[in-house]
C-alpha positions in Angstrom: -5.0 -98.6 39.4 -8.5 -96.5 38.7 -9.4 -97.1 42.8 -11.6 -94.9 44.2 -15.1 -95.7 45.7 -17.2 -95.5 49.4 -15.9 -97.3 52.7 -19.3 -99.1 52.7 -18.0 -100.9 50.2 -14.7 -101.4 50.8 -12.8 -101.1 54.3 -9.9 -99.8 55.1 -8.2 -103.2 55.2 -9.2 -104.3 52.2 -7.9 -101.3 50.4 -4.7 -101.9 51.7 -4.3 -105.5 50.7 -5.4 -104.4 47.1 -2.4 -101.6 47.4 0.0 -104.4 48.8 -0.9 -107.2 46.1 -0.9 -104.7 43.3 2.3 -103.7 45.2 1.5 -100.0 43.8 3.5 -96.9 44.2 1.2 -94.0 45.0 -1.2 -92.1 47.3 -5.0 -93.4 48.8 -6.9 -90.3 49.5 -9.4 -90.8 52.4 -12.0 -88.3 53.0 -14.0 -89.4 56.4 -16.6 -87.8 58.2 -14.6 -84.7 59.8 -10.7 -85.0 58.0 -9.0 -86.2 55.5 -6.4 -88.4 55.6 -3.4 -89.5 52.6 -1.7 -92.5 53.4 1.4 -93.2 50.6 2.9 -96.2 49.5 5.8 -97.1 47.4 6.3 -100.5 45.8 3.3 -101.6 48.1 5.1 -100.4 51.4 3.8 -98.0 53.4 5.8 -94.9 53.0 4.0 -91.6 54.8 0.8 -91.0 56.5 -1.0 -87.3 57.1 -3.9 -87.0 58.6 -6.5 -83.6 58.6 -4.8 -80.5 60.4 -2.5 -82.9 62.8 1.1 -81.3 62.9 3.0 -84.2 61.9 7.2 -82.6 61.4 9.8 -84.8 63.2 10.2 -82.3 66.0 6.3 -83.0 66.7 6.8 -86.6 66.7 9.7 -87.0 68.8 7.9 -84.5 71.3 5.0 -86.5 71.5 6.8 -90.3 72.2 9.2 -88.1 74.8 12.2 -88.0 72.9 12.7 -84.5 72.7 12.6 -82.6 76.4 9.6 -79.1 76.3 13.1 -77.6 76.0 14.3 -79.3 73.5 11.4 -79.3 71.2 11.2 -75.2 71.7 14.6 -74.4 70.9 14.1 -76.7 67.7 11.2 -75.0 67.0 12.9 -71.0 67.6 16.1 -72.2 65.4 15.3 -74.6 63.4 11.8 -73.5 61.4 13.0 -73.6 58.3 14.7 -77.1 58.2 12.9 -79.9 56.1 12.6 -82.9 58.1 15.5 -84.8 56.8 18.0 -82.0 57.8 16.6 -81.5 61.5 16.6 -85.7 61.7 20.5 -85.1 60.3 21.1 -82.8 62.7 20.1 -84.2 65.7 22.0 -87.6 64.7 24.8 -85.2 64.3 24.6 -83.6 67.7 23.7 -87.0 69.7 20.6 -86.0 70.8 19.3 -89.0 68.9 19.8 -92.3 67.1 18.9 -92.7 63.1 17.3 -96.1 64.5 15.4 -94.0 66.9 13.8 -91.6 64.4 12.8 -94.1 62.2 11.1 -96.4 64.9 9.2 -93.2 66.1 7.9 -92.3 62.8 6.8 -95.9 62.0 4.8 -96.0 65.2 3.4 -92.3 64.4 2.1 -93.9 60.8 0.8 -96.6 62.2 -1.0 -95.3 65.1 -2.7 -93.1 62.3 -3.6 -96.1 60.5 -5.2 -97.6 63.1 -7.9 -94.4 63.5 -8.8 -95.3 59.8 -9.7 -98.7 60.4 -12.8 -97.4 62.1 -14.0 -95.6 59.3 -17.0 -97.0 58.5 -18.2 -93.6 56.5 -16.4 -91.7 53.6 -14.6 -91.5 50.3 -11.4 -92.8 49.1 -9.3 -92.4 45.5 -6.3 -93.4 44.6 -3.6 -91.0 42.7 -1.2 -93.0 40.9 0.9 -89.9 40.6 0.8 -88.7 44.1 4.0 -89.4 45.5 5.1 -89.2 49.4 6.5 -85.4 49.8 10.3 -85.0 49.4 10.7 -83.1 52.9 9.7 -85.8 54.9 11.4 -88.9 56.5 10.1 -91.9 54.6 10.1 -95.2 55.4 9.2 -98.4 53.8 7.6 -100.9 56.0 5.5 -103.9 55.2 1.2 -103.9 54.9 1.3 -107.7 56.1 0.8 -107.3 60.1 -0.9 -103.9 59.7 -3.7 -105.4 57.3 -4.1 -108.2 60.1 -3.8 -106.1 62.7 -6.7 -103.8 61.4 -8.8 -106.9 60.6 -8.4 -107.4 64.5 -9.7 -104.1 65.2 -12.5 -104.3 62.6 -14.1 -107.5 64.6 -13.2 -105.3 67.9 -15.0 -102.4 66.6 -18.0 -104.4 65.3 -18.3 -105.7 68.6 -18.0 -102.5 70.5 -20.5 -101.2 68.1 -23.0 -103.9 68.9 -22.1 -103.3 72.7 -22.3 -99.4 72.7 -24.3 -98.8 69.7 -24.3 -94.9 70.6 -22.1 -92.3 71.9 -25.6 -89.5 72.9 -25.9 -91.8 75.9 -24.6 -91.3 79.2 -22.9 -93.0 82.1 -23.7 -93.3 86.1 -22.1 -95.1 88.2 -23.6 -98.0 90.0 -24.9 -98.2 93.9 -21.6 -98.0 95.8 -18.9 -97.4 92.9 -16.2 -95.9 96.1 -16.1 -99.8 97.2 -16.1 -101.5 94.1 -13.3 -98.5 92.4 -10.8 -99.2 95.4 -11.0 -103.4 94.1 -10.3 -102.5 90.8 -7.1 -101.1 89.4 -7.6 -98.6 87.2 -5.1 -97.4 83.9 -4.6 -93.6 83.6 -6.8 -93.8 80.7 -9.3 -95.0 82.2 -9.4 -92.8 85.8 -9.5 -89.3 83.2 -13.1 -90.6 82.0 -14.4 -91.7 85.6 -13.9 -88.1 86.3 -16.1 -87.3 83.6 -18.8 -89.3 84.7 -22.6 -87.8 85.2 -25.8 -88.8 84.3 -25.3 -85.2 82.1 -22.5 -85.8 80.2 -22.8 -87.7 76.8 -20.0 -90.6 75.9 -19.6 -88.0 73.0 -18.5 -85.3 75.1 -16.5 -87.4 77.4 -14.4 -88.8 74.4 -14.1 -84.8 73.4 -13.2 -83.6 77.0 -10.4 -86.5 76.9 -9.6 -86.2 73.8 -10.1 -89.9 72.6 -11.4 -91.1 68.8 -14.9 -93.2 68.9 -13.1 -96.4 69.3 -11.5 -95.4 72.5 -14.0 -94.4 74.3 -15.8 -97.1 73.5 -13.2 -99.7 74.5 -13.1 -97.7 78.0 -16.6 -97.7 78.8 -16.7 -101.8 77.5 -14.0 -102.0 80.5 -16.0 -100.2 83.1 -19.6 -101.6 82.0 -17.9 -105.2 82.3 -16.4 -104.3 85.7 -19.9 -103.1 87.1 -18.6 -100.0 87.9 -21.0 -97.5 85.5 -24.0 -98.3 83.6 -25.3 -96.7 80.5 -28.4 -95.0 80.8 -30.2 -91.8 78.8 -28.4 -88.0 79.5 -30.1 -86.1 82.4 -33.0 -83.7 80.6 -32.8 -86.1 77.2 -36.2 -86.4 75.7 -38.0 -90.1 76.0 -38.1 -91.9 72.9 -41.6 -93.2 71.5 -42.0 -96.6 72.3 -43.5 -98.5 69.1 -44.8 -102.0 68.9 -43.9 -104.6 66.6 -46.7 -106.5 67.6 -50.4 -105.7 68.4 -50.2 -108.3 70.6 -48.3 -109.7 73.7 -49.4 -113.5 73.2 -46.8 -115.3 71.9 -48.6 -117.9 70.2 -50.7 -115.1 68.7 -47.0 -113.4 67.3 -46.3 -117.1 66.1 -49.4 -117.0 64.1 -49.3 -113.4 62.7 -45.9 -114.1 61.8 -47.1 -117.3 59.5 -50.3 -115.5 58.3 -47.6 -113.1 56.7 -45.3 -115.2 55.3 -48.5 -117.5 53.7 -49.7 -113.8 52.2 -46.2 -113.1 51.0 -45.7 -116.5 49.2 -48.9 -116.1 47.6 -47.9 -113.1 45.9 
């Protein structure tokens, strides 16, 4: 499969149904604005994801979805540095700190957590290398494209959305006239109180996504939340130049818009 090309033209979704159809054995290359990201397949399954810098071993994983205790995870880490991931996953079977079932199901949500990021691509590069296979020292898995290539067509219509709702992340949030009475009505996730306390008329949606370390789509999803509720409202960063205002009309008149409007399309007919 000669596949490589720009995510204007082809989405992230529709890369992966072309990999599932072909049912291709191989690795797509994605180079996005900041990272890059290789996602490999085998027989059209998906198989291992990496993505930029991100430490992705099996003792990082299992840390992360709170299967391995701070303890746990730094002993590993002392003793255990030189272990591929198959013999640490061995190992800890072995020991009964953890369930084969377990390891797999942790490292399947890992993958396709990662693949979810790249569905809101809209920028970048992508190839495929037919003889890039998944590395040997890594757990492996083989799980189907189906649900994830309509799960990311879900988030592609969410993200178009949230796009056309938030079009830009240099703006900034205040809340509305009395937020204390309307924020003890409304019940708030954990997500969602960390960027309340970010909330000043100087800090940008950009840097409140950095400070709480969230991608572009989840901050935007947030701030939908809180703009819906009535609890913020989006307005330009304190000391932010004014943009020029511009005119598409000389003229306020409708009717008068109405006839430039026709004027223009008669003079470009008669071209």
């Amino acid at each position: 499969m000669a596949l490589r090309g720009n995510l204007r033209d082809f989405t992230i979704t529709q890369l992966l149904n072309l990999v599932n159809l072909a049912k291709k054995t191989g690795t797509l290359i994605v180079d996005g604005p900041n990272e890059q990201a290789q996602v490999s397949f085998r027989g059209g399954k998906l198989a291992y994801v990496r993505i930029g810098q991100e430490e992705n071993n099996l003792a990082t994983i299992l840390r992360r979805s709170n299967k391995l205790t701070a303890n746990q995870y730094r002993a590993i880490q002392e003793r255990a540095g030189q272990m591929t991931d198959k013999e640490l996953g061995l190992l800890l079977i072995n020991a009964g700190y953890i369930t084969q079932e377990d390891i797999l199901a942790n490292i399947q949500q890992y993958f396709t957590d990662i693949i979810r990021r790249l569905f809101t691509w809209g920028e970048g590069f992508f190839r495929f290398e037919n003889e890039m296979l998944p590395p040997d020292d890594r757990i492996n898995i083989r799980l189907n494209l189906e649900n994830i290539i309509i799960e990311g067509s879900r988030t592609l219509r969410e993200w178009e959305q949230l796009q056309d709702e938030i079009p830009s992340l240099e703006m900034a949030l205040k809340f509305t006239s009395r937020p204390g009475a309307k924020l003890r009505n409304v019940n708030l996730s954990v997500v969602e109180w960390r960027v309340v306390k970010y909330i000043d008329p100087k800090n940008t949606l950009q840097q409140i996504a950095h400070a709480t370390k969230m991608n572009d789509q989840e901050i935007r999803r947030i701030v939908y939340g809180l703009l819906q509720a009535g609890l913020v409202e989006l307005i330009r960063p304190a000391g932010a130049p004014s943009p020029i205002k511009t005119r598409m009309f000389p003229t306020d008149n409708k009717d008068e818009q109405k006839s430039l409007i026709n004027r223009l399309i008669g003079r470009i007919r008669s071209l």
